[in-house]
MDTraj code that builds the backbone (N, CA, C; nanometers):
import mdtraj as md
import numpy as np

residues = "UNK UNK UNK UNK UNK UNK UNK UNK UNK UNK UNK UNK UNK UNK UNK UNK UNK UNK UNK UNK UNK UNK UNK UNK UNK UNK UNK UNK UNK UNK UNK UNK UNK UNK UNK UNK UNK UNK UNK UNK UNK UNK UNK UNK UNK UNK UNK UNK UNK UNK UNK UNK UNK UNK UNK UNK UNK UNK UNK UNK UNK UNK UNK UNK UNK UNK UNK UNK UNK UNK UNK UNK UNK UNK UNK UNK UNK UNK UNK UNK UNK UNK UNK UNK UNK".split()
xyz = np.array([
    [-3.1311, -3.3771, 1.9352],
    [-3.2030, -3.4955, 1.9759],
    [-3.2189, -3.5889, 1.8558],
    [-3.1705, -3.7172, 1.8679],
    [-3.2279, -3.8291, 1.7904],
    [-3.3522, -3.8360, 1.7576],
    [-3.3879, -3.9102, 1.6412],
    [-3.5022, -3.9393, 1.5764],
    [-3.5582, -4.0618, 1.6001],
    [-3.6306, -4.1213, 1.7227],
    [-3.6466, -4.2418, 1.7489],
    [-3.6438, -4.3577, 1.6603],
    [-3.6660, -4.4672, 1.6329],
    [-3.7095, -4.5553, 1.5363],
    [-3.8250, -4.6400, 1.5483],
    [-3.8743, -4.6759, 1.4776],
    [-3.9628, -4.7875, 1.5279],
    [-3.9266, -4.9024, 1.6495],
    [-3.8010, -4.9336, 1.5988],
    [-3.7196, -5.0581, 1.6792],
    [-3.7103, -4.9809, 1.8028],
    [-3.6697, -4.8572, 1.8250],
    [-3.6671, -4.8444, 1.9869],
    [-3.7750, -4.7849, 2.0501],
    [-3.9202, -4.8026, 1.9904],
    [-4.0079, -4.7747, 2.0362],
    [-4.0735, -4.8936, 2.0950],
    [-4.0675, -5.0152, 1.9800],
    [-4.1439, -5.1069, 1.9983],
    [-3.9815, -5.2070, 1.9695],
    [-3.9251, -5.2860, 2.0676],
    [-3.8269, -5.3650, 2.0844],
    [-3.8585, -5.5135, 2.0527],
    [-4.0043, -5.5469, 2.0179],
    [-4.0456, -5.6580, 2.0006],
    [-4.1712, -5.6543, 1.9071],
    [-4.1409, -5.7507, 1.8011],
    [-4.2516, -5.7684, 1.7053],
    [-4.4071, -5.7568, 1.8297],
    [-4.4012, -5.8150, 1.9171],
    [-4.5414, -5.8469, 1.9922],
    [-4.5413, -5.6770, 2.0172],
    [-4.4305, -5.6080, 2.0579],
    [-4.5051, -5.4978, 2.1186],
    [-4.5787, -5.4037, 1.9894],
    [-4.5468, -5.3967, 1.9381],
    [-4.5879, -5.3537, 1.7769],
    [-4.7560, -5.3907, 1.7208],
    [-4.7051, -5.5323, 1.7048],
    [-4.8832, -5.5953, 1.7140],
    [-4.9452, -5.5747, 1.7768],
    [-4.9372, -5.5268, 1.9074],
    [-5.0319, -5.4981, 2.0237],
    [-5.1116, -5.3615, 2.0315],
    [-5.0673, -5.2690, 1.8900],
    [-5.0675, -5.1448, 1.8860],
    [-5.2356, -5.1556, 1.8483],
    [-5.3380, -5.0683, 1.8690],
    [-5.4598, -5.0050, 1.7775],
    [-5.3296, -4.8943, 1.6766],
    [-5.4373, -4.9482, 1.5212],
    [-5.3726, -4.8742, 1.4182],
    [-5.3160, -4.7187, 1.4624],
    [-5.4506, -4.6162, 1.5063],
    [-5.3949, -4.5143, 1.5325],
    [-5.3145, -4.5047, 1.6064],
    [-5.2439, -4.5932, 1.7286],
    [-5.1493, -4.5617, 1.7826],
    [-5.0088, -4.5665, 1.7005],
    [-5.0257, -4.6893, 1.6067],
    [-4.8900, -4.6810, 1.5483],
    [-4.8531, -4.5972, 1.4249],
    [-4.9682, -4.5483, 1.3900],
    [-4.9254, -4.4361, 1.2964],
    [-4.8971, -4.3156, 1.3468],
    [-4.9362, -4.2664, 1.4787],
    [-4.8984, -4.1420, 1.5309],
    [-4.7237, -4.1848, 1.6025],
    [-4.7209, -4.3122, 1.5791],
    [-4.5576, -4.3562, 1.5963],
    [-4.4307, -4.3270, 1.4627],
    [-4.5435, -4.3723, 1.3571],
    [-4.4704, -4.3929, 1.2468],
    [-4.4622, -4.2044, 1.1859],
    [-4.5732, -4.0991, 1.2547],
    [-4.5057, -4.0059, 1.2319],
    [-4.4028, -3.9536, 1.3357],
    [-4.3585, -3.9650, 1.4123],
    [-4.2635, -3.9723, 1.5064],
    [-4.1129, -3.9997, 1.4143],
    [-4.1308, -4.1309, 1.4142],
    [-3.9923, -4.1743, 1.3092],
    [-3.9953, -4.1293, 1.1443],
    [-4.1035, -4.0718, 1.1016],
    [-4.0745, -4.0801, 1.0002],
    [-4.0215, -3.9269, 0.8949],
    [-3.9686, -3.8798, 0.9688],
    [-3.8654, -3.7276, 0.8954],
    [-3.7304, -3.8119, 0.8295],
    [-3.6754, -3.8732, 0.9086],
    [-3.5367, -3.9877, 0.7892],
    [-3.6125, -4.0353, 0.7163],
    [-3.7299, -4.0636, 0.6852],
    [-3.6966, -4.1772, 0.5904],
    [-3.7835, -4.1688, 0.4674],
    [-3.8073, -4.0475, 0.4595],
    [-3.8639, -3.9461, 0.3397],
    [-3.7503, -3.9300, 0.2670],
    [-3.7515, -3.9470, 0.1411],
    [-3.6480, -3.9236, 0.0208],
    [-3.7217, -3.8569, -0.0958],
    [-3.7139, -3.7489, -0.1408],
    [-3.7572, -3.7166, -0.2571],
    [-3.8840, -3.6404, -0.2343],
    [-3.8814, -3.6039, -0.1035],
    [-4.0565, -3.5713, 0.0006],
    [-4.1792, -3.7059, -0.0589],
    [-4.0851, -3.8443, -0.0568],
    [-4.1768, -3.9548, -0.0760],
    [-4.1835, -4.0358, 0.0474],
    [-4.2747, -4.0883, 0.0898],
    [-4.2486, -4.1853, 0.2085],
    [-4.2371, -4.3574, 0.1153],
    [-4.1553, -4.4243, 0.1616],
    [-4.1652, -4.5507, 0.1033],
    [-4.2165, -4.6850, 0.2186],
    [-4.3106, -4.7125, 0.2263],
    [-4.3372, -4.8337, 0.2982],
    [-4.2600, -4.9078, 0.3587],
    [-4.1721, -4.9646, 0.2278],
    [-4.0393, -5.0790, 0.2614],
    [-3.9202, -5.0282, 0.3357],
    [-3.8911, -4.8585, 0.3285],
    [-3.7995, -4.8324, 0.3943],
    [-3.8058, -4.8430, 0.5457],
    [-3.9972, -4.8485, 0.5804],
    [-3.9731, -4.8359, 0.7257],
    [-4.0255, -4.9888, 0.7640],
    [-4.0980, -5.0618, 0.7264],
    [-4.0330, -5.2655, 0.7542],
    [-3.9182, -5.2829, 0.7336],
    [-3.8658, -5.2072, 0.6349],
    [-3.7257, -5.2553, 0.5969],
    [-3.6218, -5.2231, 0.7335],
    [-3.6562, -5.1442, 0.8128],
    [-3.5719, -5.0902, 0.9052],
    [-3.6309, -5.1762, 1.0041],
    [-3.7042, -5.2385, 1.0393],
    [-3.6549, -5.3378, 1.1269],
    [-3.5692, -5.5116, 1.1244],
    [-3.5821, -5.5138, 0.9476],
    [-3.5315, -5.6117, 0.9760],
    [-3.3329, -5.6163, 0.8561],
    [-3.2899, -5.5278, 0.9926],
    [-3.1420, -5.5336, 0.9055],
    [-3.0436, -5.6095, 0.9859],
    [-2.9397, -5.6858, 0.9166],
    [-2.8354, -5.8100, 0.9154],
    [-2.7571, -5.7641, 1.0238],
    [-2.7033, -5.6374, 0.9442],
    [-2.6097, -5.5624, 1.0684],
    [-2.6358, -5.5336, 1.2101],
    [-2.7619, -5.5292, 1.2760],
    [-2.7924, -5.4400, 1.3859],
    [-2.8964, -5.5724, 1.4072],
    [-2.9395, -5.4722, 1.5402],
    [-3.0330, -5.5724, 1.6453],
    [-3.1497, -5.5554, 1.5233],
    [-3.2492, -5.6601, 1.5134],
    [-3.3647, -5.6246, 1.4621],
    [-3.4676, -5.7687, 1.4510],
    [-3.6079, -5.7407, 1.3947],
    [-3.7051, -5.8475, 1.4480],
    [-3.6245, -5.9686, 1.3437],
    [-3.7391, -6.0565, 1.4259],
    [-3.6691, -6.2066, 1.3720],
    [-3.7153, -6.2253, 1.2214],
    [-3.6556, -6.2942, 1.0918],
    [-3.7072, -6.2794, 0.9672],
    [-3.8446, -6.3085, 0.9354],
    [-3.8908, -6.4181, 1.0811],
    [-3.9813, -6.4740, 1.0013],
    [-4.1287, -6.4259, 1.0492],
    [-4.1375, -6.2635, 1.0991],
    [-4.2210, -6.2043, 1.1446],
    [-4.2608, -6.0752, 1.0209],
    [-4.1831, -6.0969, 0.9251],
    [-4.2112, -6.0009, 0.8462],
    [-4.3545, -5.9827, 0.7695],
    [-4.4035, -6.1227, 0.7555],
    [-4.5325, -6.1576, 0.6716],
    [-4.6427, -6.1159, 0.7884],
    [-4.5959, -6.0580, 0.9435],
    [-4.7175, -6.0685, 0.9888],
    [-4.7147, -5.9006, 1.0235],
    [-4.5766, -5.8437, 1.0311],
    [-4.5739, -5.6896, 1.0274],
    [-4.6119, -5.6079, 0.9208],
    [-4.5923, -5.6572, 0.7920],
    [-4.5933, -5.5855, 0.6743],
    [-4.7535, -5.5794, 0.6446],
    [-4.8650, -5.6312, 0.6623],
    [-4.9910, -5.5738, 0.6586],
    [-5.0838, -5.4847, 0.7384],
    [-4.9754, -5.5171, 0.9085],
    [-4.9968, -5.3779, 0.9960],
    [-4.9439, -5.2495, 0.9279],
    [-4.8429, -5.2346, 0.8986],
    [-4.7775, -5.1061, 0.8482],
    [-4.8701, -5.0572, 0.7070],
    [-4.9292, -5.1314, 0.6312],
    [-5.0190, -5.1298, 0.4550],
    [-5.1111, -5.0664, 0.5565],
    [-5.2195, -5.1195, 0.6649],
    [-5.3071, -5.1124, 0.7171],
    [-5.3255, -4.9089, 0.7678],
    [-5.2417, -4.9040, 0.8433],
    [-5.2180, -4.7836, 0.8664],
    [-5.1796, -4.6558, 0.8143],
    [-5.0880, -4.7059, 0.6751],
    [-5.0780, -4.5982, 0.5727],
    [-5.1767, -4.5941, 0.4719],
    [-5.2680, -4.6932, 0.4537],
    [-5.3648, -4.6876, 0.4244],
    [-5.4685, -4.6116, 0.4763],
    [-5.4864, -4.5984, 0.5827],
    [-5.6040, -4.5566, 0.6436],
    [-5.5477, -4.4044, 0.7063],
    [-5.4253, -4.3998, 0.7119],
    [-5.3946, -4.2587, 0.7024],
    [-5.4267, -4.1789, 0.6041],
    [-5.3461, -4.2590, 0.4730],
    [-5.3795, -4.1691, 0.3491],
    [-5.5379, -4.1173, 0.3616],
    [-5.6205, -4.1927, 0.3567],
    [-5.7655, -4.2050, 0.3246],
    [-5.8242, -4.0974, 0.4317],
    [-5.7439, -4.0781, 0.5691],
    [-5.8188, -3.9676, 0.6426],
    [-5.7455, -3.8505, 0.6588],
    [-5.6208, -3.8373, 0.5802],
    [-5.5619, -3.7127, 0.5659],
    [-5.4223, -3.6791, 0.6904],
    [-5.4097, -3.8006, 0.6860],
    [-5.2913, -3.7933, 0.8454],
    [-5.2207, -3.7535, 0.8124],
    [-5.1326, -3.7657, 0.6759],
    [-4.9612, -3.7534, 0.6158],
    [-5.0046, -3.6370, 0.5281],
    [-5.1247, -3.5897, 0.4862],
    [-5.1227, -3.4584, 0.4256],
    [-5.1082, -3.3553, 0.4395],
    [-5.0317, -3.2751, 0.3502],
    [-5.0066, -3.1370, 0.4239],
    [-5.0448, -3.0327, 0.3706],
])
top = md.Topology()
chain = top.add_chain()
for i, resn in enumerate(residues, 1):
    res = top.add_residue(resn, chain, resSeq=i)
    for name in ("N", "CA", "C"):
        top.add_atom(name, md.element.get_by_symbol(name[0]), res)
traj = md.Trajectory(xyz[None], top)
């Protein structure tokens, strides 16, 4: 079985925004076994994965309003122990 992505969870910047934090972090652990390198998670790798040249992905100029949802949630994960193991 595939490893969902963000993009085919949420197909639209709006559906994304529409999330309460905890919903999208119990998303972002869903997608997030790829995109651990080094057993590090990197922020940018997973905004970065929605907005690539090659493939379907959000429009550029939604990035300034996704990238403090995603801070928001790994933030407040870290702080309550979500990603710890």
């Amino acid at each position: 079985m595939t490893t969902p992505s963000i993009l085919s969870l949420f197909p639209t910047p709006q559906d994304l925004l529409a999330l309460a934090p905890e919903d999208l972090g119990g998303a972002i652990i869903v997608v997030l076994p790829p995109l651990i390198q080094n057993g590090l998670f990197n922020i940018h790798s997973l905004v970065g994965s929605l907005y690539q040249t090659d493939r379907p992905s959000y429009p550029p100029g939604t990035r300034r309003a996704i990238f403090p949802v995603f801070a928001e949630v790994t933030f407040l994960a870290d702080h309550v122990g979500t990603y710890r193991q």
